[in-house]
Every structure is written in structure tokens, then in C-alpha cells.
N, C-alpha and C positions, 0 to 999 in steps of 0.2 A: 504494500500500500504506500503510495507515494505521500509527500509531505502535506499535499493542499486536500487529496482526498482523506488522509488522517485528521487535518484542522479542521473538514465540514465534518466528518464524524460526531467531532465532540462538540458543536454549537449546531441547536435547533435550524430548522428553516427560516421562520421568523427570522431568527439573527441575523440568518447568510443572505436573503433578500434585504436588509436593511442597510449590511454591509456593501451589498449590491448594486441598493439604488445610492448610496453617499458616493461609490465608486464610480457610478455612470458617467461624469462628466469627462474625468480624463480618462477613461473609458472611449469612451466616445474620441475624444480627440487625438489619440493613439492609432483608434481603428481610422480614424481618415487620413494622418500625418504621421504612416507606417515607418520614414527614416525619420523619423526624432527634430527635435532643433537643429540646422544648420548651423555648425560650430566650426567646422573645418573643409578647407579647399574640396576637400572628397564628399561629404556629406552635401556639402553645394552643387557640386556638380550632379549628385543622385537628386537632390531636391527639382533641378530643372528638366534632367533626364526621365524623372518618375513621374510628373503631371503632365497629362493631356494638353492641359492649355497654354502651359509655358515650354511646351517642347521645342516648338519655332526659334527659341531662345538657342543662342551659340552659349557654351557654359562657362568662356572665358572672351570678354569684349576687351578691342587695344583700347589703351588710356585715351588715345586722341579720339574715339570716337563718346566716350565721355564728357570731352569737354562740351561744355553748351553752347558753346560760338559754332559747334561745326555743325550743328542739326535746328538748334532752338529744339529740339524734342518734337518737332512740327507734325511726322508721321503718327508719334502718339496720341499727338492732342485731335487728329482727324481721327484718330482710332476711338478715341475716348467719346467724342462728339458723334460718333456715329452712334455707339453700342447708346448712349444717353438718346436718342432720336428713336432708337428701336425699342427701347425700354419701355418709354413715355408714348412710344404707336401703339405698340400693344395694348397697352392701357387704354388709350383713349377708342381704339378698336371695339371696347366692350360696349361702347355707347354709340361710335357713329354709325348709319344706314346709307350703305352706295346709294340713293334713289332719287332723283329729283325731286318729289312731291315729298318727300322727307329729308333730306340732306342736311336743309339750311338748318331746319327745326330740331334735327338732332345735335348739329353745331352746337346752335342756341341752349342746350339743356346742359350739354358740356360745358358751356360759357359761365352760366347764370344758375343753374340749378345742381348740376353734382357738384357735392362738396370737394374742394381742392381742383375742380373740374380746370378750373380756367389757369390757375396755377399750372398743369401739368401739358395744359395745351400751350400755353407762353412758352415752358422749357422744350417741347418740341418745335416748335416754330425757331426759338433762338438756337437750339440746339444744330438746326439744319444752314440756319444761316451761317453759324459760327463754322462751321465742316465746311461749307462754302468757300469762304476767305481762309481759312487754312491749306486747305489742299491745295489751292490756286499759292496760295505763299510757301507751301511744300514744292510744292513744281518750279519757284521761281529758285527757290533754295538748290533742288538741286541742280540748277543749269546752272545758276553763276556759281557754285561749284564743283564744274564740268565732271558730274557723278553718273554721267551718261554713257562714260565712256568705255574702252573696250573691258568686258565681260559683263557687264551693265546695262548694254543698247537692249537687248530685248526686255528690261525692267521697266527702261523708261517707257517704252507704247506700252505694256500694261497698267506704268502709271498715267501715261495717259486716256486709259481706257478706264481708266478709274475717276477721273475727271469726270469726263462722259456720263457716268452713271450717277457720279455725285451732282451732277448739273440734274441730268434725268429724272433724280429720284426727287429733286428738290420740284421741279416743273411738275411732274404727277402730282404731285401733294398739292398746288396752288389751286387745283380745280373742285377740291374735295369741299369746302365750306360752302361752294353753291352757292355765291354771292356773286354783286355785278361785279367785283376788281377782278373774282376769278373765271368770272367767265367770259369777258371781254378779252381779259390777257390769253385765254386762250384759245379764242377766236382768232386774236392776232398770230399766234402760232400753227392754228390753223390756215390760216391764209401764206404763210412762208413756206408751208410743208407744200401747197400746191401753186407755190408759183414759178416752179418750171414749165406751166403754162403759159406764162409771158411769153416763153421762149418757141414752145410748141404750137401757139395760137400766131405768134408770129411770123411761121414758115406756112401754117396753115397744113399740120400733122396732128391736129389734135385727138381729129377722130381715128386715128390709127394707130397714135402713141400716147399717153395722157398718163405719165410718170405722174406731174404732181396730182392731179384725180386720184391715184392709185396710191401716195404716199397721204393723201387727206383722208381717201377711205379706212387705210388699216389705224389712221390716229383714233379715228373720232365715228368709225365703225356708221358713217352715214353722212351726207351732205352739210349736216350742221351739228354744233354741239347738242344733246341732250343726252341720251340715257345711255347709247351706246358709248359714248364718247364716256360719261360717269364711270360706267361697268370698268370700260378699257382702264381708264387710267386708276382707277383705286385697285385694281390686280397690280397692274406693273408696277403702283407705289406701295404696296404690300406684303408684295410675294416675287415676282418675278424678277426684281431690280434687286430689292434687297440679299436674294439667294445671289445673283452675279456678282454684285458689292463684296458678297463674303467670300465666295471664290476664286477670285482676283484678289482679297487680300492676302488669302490665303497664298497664292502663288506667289505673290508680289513679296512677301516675305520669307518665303522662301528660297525664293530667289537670292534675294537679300545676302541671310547665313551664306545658300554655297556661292554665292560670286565673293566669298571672302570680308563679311560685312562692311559696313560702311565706307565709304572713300578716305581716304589720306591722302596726303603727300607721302610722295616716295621716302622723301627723307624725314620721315615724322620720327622715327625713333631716333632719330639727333636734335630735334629740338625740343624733345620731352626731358624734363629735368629728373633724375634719378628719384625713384619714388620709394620713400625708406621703408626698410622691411620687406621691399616685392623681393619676390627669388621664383626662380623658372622651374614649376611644377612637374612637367616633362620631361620624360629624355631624350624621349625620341619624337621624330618629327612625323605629322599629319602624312598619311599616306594613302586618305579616302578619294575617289571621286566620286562622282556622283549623279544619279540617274535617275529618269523617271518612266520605266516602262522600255521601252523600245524608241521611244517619241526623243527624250534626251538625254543625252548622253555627255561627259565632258569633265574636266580636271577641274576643282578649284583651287581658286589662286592661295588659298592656305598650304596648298602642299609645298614643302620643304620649305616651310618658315615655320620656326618654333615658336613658342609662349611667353617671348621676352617683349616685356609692356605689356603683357596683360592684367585683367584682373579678371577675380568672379562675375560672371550676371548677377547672381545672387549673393550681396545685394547692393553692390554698387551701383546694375542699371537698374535692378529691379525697383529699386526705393524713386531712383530719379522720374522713373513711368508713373511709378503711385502719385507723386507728387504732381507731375501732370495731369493725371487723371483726376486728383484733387481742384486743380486750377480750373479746369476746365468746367467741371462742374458748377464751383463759385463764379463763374462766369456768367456760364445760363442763368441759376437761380438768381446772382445779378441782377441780368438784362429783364425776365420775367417777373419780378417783384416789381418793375418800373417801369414797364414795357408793355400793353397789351397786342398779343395776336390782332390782327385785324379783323373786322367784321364788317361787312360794308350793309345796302339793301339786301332781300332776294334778288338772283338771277332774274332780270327782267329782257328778252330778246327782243322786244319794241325798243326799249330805250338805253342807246351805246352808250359807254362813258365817254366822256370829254373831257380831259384825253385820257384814253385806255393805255393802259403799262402793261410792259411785260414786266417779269420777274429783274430786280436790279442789277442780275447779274447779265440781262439777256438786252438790257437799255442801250447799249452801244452798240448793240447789232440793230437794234429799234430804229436809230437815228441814222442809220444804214439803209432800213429797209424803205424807210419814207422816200427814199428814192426812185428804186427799184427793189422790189421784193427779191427776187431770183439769186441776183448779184450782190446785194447787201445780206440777204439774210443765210442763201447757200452757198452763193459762188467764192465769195471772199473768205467766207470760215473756212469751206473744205482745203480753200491755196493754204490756207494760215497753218491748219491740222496737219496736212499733208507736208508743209514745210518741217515745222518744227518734228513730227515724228522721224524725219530723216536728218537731225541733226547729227546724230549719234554716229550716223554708216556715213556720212561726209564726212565729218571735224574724226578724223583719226592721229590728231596729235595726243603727246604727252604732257607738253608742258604746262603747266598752273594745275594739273591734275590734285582735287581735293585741297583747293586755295578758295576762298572766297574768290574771288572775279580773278582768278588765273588766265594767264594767257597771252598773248602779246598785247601790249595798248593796258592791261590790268585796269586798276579804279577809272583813271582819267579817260578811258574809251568811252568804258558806262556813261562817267557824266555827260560825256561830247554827244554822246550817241540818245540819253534821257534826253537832251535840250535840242537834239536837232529833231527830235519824235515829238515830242512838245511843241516847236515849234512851225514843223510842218502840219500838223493835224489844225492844229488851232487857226493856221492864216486861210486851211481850206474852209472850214466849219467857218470862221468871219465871212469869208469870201460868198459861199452858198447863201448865209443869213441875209447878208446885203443885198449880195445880185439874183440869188435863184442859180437853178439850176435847166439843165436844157428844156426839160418839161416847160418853164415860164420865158424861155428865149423861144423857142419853135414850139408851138402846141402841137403841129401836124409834123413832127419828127418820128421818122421812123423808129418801129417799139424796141428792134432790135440795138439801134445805136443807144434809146432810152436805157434799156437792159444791162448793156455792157459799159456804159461808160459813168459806172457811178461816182460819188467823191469818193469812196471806198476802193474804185480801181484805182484813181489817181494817187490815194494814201501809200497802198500797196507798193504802186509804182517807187513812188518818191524811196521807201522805203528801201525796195529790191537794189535799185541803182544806188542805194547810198550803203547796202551790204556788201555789195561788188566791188566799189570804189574802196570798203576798208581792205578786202581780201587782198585786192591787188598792193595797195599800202604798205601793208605789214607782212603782206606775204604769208598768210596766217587763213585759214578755212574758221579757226575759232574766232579771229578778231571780228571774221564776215556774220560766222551768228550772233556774236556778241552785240555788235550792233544792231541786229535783225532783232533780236530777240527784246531788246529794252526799248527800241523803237517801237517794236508789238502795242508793250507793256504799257509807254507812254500814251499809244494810240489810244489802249483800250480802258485805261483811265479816266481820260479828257470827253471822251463818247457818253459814259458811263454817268458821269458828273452832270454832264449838259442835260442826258436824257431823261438823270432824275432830278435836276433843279433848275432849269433852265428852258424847257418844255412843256407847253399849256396846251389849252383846246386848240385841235385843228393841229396837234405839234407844231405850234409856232413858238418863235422865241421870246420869250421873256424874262427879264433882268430877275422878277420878284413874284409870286402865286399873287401879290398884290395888287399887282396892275393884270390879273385875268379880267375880262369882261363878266358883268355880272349876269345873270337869269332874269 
């Protein structure tokens, strides 16, 4: 008879159930936290290796990818901002109804009647905004610290395809409240989705080809917004986008670990100051690569570099993620305590708004589109997307690799290149506001010259030739995107600005909401 079966012997039932339940707790936290307190390099490294959810986790990060100048922890706080958007969906899930004839009114009960209702709907709204302007400022993070580059380039178009979805998911959810702001703005989205018609009513191929028809039917599942158009978009903002969202992060961070985590400088272990205490845990060096399937295949760049400058994940980055995931939080709950969601009328289709917005983020494509739908709203994203996704397979240099604005030209190109993107966008947007555009010089100008030759080609243009003219300068394919690229940025600022405070009824220009015309 063994020791513990001999102790229950001699103490009743009663006792050993009493003992039992006093013991439950750490009981319990034994059975969930099988390797113990992480107290040592080995026990850390089993702590990351043994959960599910931090396996993505490499179990020794280098120092430079520590510091906070070299990330802002931007990935996380989009990480963090999401799972808070999905949380606070779900929830509010339990009360709203896809349905026109009940949509708004289920809003409204959310708003005004479930307790904490309007609270929890504020933190999803800011939650989505805030994932918005982070991703986009992850994205700028990693190009002007050319993390794009070789072993990386197929990270970045997934992280661009995560853009994509974070825009996507944000546009689904605008129509969901069933009021006029959202169903105007996405009317307006409707009408860009089919204005490849410009183009196809133009040659007069309509009846044979009618791409945009056919890209406004699978949106809005019928000629106009109502129920099909509901049904569509509250699936793709609840299921179908969020499942992509998590699968791409899934890869995306994957990726991550084997292309050797985060970017450096080559010579980052020379400017890291000896860090007291570390010692190289290892002896021997990485000798995994790594696969997925038959699909990929390939070395990472960890192999044959040892452990010198690293440390544990746990809990050097782990604490830094918490801590973001902390900010981010206080962020929302912030914005939401001071901030209400919007609620505008019901959905009324007799009466447009004046003037109908898209989403803030979509305002610079808006003041695009007032031109030419086709060209402002698809032609000039698709050059822009299609550009930037090919920076990676172009710029095959090394140099400023894992620098803030690395490269030939470094800080002083950025500024030249912000001010000459600044500069040009703005004298064209003055120019249009004053003079008009061909529409008000030739009214019977043919649709096709109308189509193609927006301020948005001309921006492009200006743009393209002043990329070309760095390349050949410096002699440098990076210097050419560098400039391309904050020219983008400056463009798509200045757009953005004007379209959300600078743009009344009729999108005409005005200094102040104060001098709108009144009713």
C-alpha cells in the first residue's frame, strides 16, 4: 500500500473531500500550467513550445528586435485591435437582425436599451477604426524599413492582402446600422464597383460585356441596395472576412518566425551594447528548414547563426505584447466613453444625403471619383496596389536593410520627396477647385478622354516621373520607391483631409461646414 493510499485509509471521506475541495485551486492551476512557473531559459522555452497559442512564438527573439524604435509593436496592437472588434461583434451579434425592416431598430435597442449596449458598440466601432490606422502605419513601418526584402517579399503581398481585408471588413460593417450615412456611402461604393461601365458604354460593348453590372450584382446581390445587399454584407462582415483575416494572420506570422524574425541591420550585433548576464544557451547551430506541404519548401535564414543577442520570448516579448494589448484596449475604452458610434435617420432611398461619404478611409478615392468613377475609384488604386506589391521583386538591394529610411538619399529623400507629394497634389486639387475640370471646359467631350484623364492620372503621373528621375539620380531602385512611396502617402493624406473637411453638398469646396447652404 502506497503512502497517499495508506493517508486516505486513516481519514474518513468527509475529510479527504474537504481536503479536496481546499486543494482545488492549485489543483486546478497545475492541471492547466503542466510545466510549472517559468524560472529558467528551458522551462521558457517548454512554456512557448507547450501552448497552442503562443507557438507562432520563436522561443528566443535578437535584442534589436526588442527595441521599440524598430517595430512600435504596430503588428501587435493591429493584432490586439482586431481580437477586441471580434470580441465586442460577437456580443453585439446576440442582438442585431441582418433585415431591413428590423436592422435600424435592432441598432437602436443596442444603442439605448441593452445595458452596456452602447458602450460595447462604441468599442467596436473605435476598435475597427483604430486596426484601420494601425495596419496602414504597420505597412508604412515596414517599407521605410525596407522589411520587404529578400526572404520577406512574399510576406509583404500577404501583408498587403491583409490591408485589403482590414479595409473590407471595416466597409461590411458600415452598412449594418441601416441608416442614411450607411446606406448612401454605400451606394457610392456601389456605383464604383460598376463603373467600368463608363468605359464599356463608351465603346458601346455593354450588352456583351458588363464587368461592372456583374461586379455591382455579386456586391449588392440586385440592382440596388436593400436586403440582398444586407444579407451579403453582414456574412462577409461576420464570417467570411473574419475567417480570411485569421488565416493570413496566421501565415503572415508564420512566415514571420521562418524568414528569420524581424528585420535588422546586418550589423546589428555591433551596435548592440553587451547585455550583462546574457550567455549563448546553445551549442550548436539551427539546422531546421522549413516546409509547408509540398507547396513550400526552403532554408531559413536562422541557419548557421547561433543565439548570440538573444533572449527568451518569454518574457521579454511576451510582457512587451501584454503591455500593448493593455494600451490598446485603454485606447478604445478611451475613444468610447467620449465618442459615440454614429446613428444617423433610417435608411431612406427617396432622400440622398448631401453630401454622402464614404468611409474616411475611402475619402481620397471619393475626391477621385467625382471625377471619373472608373479611373478615380479602380483604375488608379489597382496602378497604386499593383505598384507597391512589386516593390519587393524590383528594389533587390541590400543597403539600409532594417534602418529606419535606409537607402541611398536616407531621411533627406523622404523629406524632399513628402514636400514635393505635398506639393504637387495640392496645386492640382487648387487648380481643379478654381478652374474645373474637362467635364466644365467641354461638356460634349468625349466619355473616354473624361474617363482616363483624371487629376488622379495626372497625380500618378507627376508622381511616376519624379520616381524615375530619383532612380536614375542615385542610381538606386530603392531611392525610386522611396520616393514613390511617400509621394503615395503624401497624396493620400491631402485627399483624405479635403474629403473629410473641406467637402459639402454637391462635393463642393468649402473652407468651413459653416458656410454650407442652409434647407
Amino acid at each position: 500500500m502506497n503512502e497517499v493510499a495508506a493517508k486516505n485509509s486513516e481519514t474518513s471521506a468527509v475529510r479527504r473531500f474537504l481536503i479536496n475541495l481546499r486543494e482545488t485551486p492549485s489543483r486546478f492551476y497545475h492541471t492547466m500550467f503542466r510545466s510549472g512557473k517559468p524560472e529558467s531559459d528551458r522551462t521558457r522555452s517548454t512554456f512557448i513550445f507547450g501552448n497552442v497559442f503562443l507557438h507562432l512564438h520563436s522561443t528566443r527573439v535578437h535584442r534589436w528586435t526588442l527595441k521599440w524604435t524598430t517595430t512600435w509593436r504596430l503588428g501587435i496592437a493591429a493584432l490586439s485591435s482586431f481580437l477586441l472588434t471580434l470580441i465586442t461583434g460577437v456580443l453585439l451579434m446576440f442582438y442585431y437582425k441582418p433585415y431591413p425592416d428590423v436592422a435600424y431598430d435592432s441598432i437602436k435597442d443596442i444603442h439605448f436599451v441593452v445595458p452596456t449596449g452602447r458602450f460595447i458598440r462604441n468599442i467596436h466601432r473605435w476598435a475597427a477604426n483604430v486596426m484601420v490606422v494601425v495596419v496602414i502605419l504597420h505597412m508604412v513601418r515596414v517599407f521605410y524599413t525596407a522589411a520587404y526584402r529578400r526572404f520577406r517579399e512574399f510576406n509583404w503581398v500577404i501583408g498587403m492582402l491583409l490591408l485589403a481585408v482590414t479595409l473590407g471588413l471595416s466597409f461590411t460593417g458600415y452598412l449594418l446600422p441601416w441608416d442614411q450615412l450607411a446606406y448612401w456611402a454605400i451606394t457610392i461604393g456601389a456605383n464604383i464597383a460598376q463603373s467600368p461601365r463608363e468605359v464599356t458604354d463608351a465603346l458601346g460593348i455593354t450588352k456583351y460585356i458588363d464587368i461592372g453590372g456583374l461586379q455591382k450584382l455579386i456586391l449588392l446581390g440586385s440592382e440596388d441596395v436593400g436586403e440582398e445587399a444586407l444579407i451579403r454584407f453582414y456574412l462577409l462582415h461576420v464570417m467570411i472576412l473574419p475567417l480570411t483575416l485569421t488565416l493570413l494572420v496566421a501565415v503572415h506570422f508564420w512566415r514571420i518566425r521562418k524568414d528569420g524574425g524581424l528585420v535588422r541591420p546586418i550589423d546589428a550585433d555591433l551596435r548592440l551594447k553587451p547585455e550583462p548576464g546574457l550567455y549563448p544557451v546553445f551549442t550548436q547551430e539551427p539546422k531546421k528548414t522549413y516546409s509547408l506541404g509540398a507547396i513550400v519548401r526552403g532554408k531559413t535564414p536562422q541557419i548557421n547563426q547561433g543565439p548570440e543577442n538573444t533572449l527568451p520570448a518569454m518574457p521579454h516579448l511576451m510582457y512587451a505584447e501584454g503591455a500593448v494589448l493593455m494600451l490598446a484596449i485603454f485606447i478604445c475604452v478611451l475613444l468610447a466613453l467620449f465618442f459615440d458610434a454614429p446613428l444617423k435617420e433610417l435608411a431612406n432611398p427617396g432622400v440622398p444625403e448631401n453630401p454622402a461619404k464614404a468611409p474616411w478611409y475611402f475619402l481620397g478615392l471619393q475626391e477621385l471619383v467625382s471625377h471619373s468613377a472608373f479611373m478615380g475609384g479602380m483604375g488608379i488604386p489597382a496602378i497604386v496596389l499593383l505598384g507597391i506589391a512589386l516593390i519587393p521583386y524590383l528594389d533587390r538591394e541590400s543597403d539600409g536593410t532594417g534602418e529606419w529610411f535606409g537607402g541611398p538619399g536616407g531621411k533627406m529623400l523622404v523629406l524632399r520627396s513628402a514636400l514635393f507629394g505635398l506639393g504637387v497634389v495640392i496645386a492640382i486639387e487648387a487648380f481643379t477647385i478654381h478652374y474645373g475640370w474637362i467635364r466644365q471646359w467641354w461638356p460634349k467631350a468625349p466619355q473616354l478622354l473624361i474617363t482616363a484623364i483624371n487629376p488622379g492620372t495626372l497625380l500618378t503621373l507627376f508622381y511616376a516621373l519624379y520616381s524615375l528621375w530619383l532612380v536614375r539620380k542615385y542610381d538606386s531602385t530603392r531611392a525610386g520607391a522611396l520616393g514613390l512611396f511617400t509621394c503615395f502617402l503624401a497624396g493620400f493624406i491631402v485627399l483624405t483631409v479635403i474629403g473629410s473637411y473641406f467637402r459639402g453638398p454637391n462635393w463642393d469646396f468649402y473652407w468651413s461646414p459653416s458656410q454650407w447652404p442652409g434647407h
